[in-house]
C-alpha positions in Angstrom: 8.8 -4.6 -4.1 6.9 -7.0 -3.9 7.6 -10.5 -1.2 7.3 -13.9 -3.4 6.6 -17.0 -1.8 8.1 -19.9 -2.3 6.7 -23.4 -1.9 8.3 -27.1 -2.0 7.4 -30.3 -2.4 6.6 -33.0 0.8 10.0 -34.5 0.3 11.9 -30.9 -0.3 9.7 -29.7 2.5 11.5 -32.0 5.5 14.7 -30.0 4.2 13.5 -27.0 4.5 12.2 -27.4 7.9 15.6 -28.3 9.1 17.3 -24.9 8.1 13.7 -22.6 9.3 14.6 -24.8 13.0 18.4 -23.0 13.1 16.9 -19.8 13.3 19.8 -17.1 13.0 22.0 -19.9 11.6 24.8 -18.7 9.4 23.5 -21.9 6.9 20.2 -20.5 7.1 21.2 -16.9 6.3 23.7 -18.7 3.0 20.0 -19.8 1.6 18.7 -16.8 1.8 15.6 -17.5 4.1 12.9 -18.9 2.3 9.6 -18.9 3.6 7.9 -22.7 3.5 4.7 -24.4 3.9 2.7 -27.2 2.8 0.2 -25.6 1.1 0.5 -23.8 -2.0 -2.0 -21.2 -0.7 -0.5 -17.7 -1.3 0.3 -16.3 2.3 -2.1 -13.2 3.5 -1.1 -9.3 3.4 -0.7 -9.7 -0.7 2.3 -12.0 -0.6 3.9 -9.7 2.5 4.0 -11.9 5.3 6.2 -10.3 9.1 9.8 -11.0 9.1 10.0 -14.0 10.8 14.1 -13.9 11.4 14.7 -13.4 7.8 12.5 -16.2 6.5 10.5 -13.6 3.3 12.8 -12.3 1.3 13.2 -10.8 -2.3 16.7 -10.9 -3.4 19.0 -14.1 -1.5 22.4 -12.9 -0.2 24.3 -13.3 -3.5 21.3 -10.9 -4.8 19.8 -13.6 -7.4 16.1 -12.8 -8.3 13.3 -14.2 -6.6 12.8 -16.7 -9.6 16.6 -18.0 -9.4 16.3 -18.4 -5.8 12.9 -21.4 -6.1 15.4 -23.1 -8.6 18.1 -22.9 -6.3 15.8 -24.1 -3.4 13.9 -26.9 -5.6 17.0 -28.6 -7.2 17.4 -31.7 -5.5 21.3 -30.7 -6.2 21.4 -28.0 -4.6 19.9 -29.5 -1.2 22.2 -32.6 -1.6 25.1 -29.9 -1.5 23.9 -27.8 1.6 23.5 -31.3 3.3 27.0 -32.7 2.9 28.1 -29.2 4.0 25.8 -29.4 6.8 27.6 -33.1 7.1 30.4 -31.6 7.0 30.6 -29.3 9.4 28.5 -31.4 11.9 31.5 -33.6 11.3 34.0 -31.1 12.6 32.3 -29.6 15.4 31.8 -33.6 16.6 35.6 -34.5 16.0 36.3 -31.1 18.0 34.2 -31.9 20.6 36.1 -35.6 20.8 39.3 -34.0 21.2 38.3 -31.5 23.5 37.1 -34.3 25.7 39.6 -36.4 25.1 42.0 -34.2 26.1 40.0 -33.4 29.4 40.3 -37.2 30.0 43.7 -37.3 29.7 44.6 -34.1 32.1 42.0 -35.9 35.0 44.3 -39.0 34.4 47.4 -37.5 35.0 46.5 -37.2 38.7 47.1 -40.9 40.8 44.8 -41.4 43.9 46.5 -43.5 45.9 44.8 -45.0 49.3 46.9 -46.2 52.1 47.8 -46.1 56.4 48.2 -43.1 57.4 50.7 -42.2 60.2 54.0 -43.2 60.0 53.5 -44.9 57.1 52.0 -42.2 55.1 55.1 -39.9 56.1 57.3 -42.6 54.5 55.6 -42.7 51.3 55.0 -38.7 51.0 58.6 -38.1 51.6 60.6 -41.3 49.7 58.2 -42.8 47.2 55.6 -39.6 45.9 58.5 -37.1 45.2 60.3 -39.4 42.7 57.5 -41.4 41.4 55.9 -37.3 40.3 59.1 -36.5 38.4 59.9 -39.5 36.7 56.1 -39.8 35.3 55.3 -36.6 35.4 51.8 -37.4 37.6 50.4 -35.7 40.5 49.6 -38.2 43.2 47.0 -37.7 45.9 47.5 -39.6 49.1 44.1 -40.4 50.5 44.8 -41.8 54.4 42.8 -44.3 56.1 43.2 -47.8 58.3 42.3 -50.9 55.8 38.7 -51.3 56.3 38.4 -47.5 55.7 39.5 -47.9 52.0 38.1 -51.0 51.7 34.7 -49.5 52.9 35.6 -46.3 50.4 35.9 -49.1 47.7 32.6 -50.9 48.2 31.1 -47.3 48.7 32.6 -46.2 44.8 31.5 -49.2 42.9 30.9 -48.2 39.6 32.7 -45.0 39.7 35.5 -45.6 41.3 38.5 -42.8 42.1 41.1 -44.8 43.6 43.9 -45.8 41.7 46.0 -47.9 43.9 44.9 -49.4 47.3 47.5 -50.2 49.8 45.8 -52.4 52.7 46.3 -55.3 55.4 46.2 -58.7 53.6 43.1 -59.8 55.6 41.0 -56.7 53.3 43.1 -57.4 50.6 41.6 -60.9 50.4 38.2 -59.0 50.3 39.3 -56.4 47.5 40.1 -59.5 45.3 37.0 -61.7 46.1 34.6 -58.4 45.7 36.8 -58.0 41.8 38.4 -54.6 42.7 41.8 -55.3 42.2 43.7 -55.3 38.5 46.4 -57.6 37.3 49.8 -56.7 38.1 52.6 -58.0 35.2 55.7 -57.4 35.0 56.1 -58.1 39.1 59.9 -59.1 40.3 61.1 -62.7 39.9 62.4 -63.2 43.5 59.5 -62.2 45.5 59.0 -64.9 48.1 55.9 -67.1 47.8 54.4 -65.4 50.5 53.9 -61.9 48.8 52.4 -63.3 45.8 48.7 -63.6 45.3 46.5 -65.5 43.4 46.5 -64.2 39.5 48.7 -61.4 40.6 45.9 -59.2 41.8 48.0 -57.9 44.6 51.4 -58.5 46.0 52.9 -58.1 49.3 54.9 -54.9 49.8 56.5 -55.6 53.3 56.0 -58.2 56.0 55.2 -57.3 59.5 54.7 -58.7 63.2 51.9 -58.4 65.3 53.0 -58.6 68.5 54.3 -56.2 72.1 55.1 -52.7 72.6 56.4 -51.6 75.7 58.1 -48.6 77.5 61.4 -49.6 77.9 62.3 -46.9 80.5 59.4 -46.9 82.4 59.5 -50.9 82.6 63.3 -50.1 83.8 62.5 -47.4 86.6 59.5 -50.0 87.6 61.6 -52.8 87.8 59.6 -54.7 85.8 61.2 -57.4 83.0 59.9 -57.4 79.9 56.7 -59.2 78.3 57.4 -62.3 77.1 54.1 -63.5 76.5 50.2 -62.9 74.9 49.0 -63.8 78.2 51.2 -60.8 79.8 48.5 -59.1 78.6 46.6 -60.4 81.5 48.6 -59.1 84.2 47.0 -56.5 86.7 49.9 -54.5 87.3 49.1 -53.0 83.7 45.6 -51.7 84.6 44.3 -49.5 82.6 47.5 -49.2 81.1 47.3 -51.5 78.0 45.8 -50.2 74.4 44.7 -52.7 71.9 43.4 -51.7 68.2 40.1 -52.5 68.1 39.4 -56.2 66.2 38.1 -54.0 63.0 42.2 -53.3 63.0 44.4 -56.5 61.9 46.3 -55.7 65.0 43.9 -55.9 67.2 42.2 -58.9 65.3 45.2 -60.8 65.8 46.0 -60.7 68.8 42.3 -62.0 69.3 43.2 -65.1 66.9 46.7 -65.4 68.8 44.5 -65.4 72.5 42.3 -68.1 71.2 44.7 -69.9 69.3 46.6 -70.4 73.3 43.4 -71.8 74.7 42.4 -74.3 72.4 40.6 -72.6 69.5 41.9 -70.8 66.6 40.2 -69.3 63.5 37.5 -71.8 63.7 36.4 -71.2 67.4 36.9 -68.0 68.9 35.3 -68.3 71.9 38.0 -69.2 74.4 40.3 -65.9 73.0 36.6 -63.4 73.2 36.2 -64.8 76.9 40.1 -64.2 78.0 39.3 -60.3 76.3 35.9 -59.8 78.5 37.3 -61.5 81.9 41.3 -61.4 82.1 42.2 -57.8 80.0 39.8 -56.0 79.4 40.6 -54.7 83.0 43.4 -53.5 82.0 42.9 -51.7 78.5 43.0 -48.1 78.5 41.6 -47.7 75.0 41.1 -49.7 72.0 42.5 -47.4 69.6 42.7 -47.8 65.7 44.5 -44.7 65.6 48.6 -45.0 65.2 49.1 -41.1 66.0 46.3 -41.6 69.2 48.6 -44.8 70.0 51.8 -42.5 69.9 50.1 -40.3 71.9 48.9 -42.0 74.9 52.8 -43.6 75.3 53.9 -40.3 75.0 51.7 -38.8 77.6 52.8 -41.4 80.0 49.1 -42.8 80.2 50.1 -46.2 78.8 52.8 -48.6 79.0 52.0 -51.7 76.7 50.5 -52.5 73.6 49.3 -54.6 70.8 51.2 -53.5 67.8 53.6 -54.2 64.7 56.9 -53.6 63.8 56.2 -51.2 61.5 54.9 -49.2 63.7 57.1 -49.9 66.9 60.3 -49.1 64.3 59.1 -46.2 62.8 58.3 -44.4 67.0 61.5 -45.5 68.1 63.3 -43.9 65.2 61.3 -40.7 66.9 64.0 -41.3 69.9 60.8 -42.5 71.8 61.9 -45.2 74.3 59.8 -48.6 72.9 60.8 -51.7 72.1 58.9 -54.5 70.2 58.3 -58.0 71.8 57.7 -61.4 69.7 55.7 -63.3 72.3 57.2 -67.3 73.0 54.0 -68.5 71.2 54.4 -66.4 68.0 54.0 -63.6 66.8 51.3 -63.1 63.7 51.9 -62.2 60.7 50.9 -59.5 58.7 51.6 -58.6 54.9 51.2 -55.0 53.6 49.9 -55.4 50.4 49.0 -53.1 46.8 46.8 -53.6 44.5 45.9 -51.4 41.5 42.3 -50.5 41.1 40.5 -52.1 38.1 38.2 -49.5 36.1 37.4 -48.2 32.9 40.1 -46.5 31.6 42.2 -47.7 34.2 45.6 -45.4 34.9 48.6 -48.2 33.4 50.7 -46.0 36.0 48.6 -47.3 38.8 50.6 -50.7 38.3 53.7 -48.3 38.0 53.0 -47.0 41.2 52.9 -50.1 43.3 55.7 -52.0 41.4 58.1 -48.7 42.8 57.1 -49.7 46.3 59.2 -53.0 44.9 62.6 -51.5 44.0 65.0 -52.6 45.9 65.9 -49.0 47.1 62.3 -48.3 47.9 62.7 -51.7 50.2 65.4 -50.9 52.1 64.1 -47.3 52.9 60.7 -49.3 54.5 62.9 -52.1 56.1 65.1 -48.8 58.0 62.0 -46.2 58.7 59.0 -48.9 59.4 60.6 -51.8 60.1 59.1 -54.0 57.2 60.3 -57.5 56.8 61.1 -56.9 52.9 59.3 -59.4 50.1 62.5 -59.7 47.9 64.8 -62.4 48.2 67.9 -60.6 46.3 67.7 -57.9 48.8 71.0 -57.6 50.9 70.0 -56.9 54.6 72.6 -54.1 56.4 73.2 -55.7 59.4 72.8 -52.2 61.3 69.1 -52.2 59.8 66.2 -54.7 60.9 67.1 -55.3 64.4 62.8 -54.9 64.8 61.5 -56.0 61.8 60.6 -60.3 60.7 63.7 -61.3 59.0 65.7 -64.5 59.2 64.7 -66.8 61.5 61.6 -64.4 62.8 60.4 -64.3 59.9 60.4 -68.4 60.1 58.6 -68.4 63.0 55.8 -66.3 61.9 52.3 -67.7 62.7 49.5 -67.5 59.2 46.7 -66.9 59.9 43.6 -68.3 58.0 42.3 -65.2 56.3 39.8 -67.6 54.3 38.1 -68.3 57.6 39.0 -64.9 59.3 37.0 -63.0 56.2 33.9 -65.3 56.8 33.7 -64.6 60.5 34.8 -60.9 60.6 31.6 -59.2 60.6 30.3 -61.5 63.2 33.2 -61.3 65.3 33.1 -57.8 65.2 29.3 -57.5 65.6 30.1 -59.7 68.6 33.3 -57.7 70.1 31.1 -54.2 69.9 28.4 -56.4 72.1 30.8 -58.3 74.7 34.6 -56.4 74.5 34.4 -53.0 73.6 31.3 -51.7 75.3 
């Protein structure tokens, strides 16, 4: 039998073209296969042309003759209905394709990233907060550990793309979170907080309030004879050589206690100099290590190497609670303080439990459990204090005498000073 070709016009063509491009489609096997070209020239062979995938054919599927199947294939009706089924199943493979993405989205957010101290501190969270904050929201939370500039470097490194939820930091990087537009609104945040956790626009808020100040060995300072520090400038003292730590100034402990130093001698924030020349001449002698890391610092006290330190309450509270023998010291001239702060990330498609997440480290239960195992000073004013519980921690009247410091200055300076401590401190 013999192959008849069929032809369209310009217009009809541009249809046609579309369905010959699908190939094996199962639209293109409905018309039939139709074989198409612009010119009206018969094709060679006698009108047999090879089987191109099914484009020549005698009889369409439904077996209408060869005449029956040009009307079907010139009627402008009969392309405007194998269009809007086209349409229509385009349609549904699209809204498929939504949902199936959607739905993607949706499983990726139900796991929190969460960025915070490590240590002690991340113990205290993986054990009290992560547990109940999983079941109750039924959220996976990944607990990424790092010192403050770490996650604020991780941050400035994810710009764009970022895969933190929730930051927990120092409020000397905090600052810099806000100022660099990282940090979401928070609403909803507890009417009794004191002034001193709140931040600007409620980008952040203050979870607990801690002390920079002394460690010491309690025992060893009793089988030595010696009295307890009293003082920044005990720091000084030669009978400590080379066994004082201090964290590094890239730490907020370690910063400071630089502040504090200089603060002493004349200077503060603004001039540093007196507090870099006291570290170079007077203690650096003395220092051990400048070590950022709290499970190093636990170390070296436990290995008997050192004796002293520059520390917070947090810390101190949570290594005596290991039956460890330290005490914490709030020098005569003030101690510094320093807020632990969250903030939830801002980013498209931002996780609303991210907020969740950091207004839980604000229940009062959740306060108490910091104030007992890390010492935190806690940020509520309702809060009823045990008296059996922050005998370490800024409370009261230590909280009152808590030195600020200037983190608007501090921020400005902080690469410089540390630029300059790398060159003149910690060589």
């Amino acid at each position: 039998m013999q192959r008849v070709p069929l032809f369209i016009g310009r217009w009809k063509y541009r249809f046609a073209i579309f369905f010959i491009r699908t190939g094996d489609s199962p639209l293109f096997r409905q018309i039939g296969g139709v074989w198409t070209s612009r010119s009206r020239q018969n094709p060679p062979n006698g009108g047999r042309s090879p089987d191109r995938g099914g484009i020549c054919a005698e009889r369409d599927a439904e077996g209408a003759s060869v005449s029956e199947t040009r009307r079907r294939v010139t009627s402008f009706r009969y392309w405007r209905s194998v269009h809007m089924k086209t349409f229509r199943l385009l349609t549904a493979v699209s809204i498929a394709a939504l949902v199936a993405a959607s739905s993607a989205a949706s499983a990726q957010q139900r796991t929190l990233y969460v960025a915070g101290y490590g240590g002690s501190f991340e113990k205290t969270i993986r054990d009290e907060v992560i547990p109940a904050f999983e079941k109750e929201n039924g959220v996976k939370v990944e607990y990424v550990a790092g010192n403050s500039t770490d996650t604020l470097a991780k941050l400035q490194a994810q710009k764009g793309n970022q895969q933190i939820d929730v930051a927990i930091v120092d409020d000397g990087p905090m600052y810099q979170a806000i100022q660099l537009g990282f940090c979401g609104k928070l609403e909803g945040l507890p009417t009794d907080l004191y002034d001193t956790a709140r931040f600007k626009d409620d980008r952040a808020v203050a979870i607990g309030i801690v002390a920079t100040g002394l460690m010491y060995n309690t025992k060893v300072f009793a089988e030595k004879g010696w009295a307890p520090p009293t003082s920044w400038n005990d720091l000084k003292d030669t009978k400590y050589a080379k066994q004082l730590v201090i964290p590094p100034i890239n730490n907020t402990y370690g910063l400071e206690a630089l502040v504090m130093l200089s603060k002493m001698n004349g200077g503060g924030e603004s001039n540093v100099d007196s507090g870099f020349k006291i570290f170079k001449e007077q203690i650096n002698p003395n220092v051990l290590a400048y070590e950022p890391s709290p499970g190093k610092m636990t170390e070296l006290f436990q290995s008997g190497q050192a004796v002293i330190a520059v520390w917070g309450t947090g810390r101190v509270q949570s290594f005596a609670n290991t039956g460890f023998p330290v005490d914490f010291v709030y020098p005569k001239e003030g101690a510094a303080t320093l807020l632990t702060t969250a903030c939830p990330i801002t980013k498209p498609n931002a996780s609303p439990l991210a907020s969740s997440f950091v207004k839980m480290l604000l229940d009062p239960k959740i306060q108490l459990v910091m104030l007992k195992d890390y010492g935190y000073g806690p940020v509520l004013k309702s809060l009823v204090i045990p008296p059996e519980l922050g005998k370490m921690a800024p409370i009261g009247e230590r909280a009152a005498k808590l030195y600020n410091p200037d983190w608007t200055v501090i921020n400005e300076k902080r690469e410089e000073w540390t630029k300059r401590w790398n060159r003149e401190v910690e060589r």
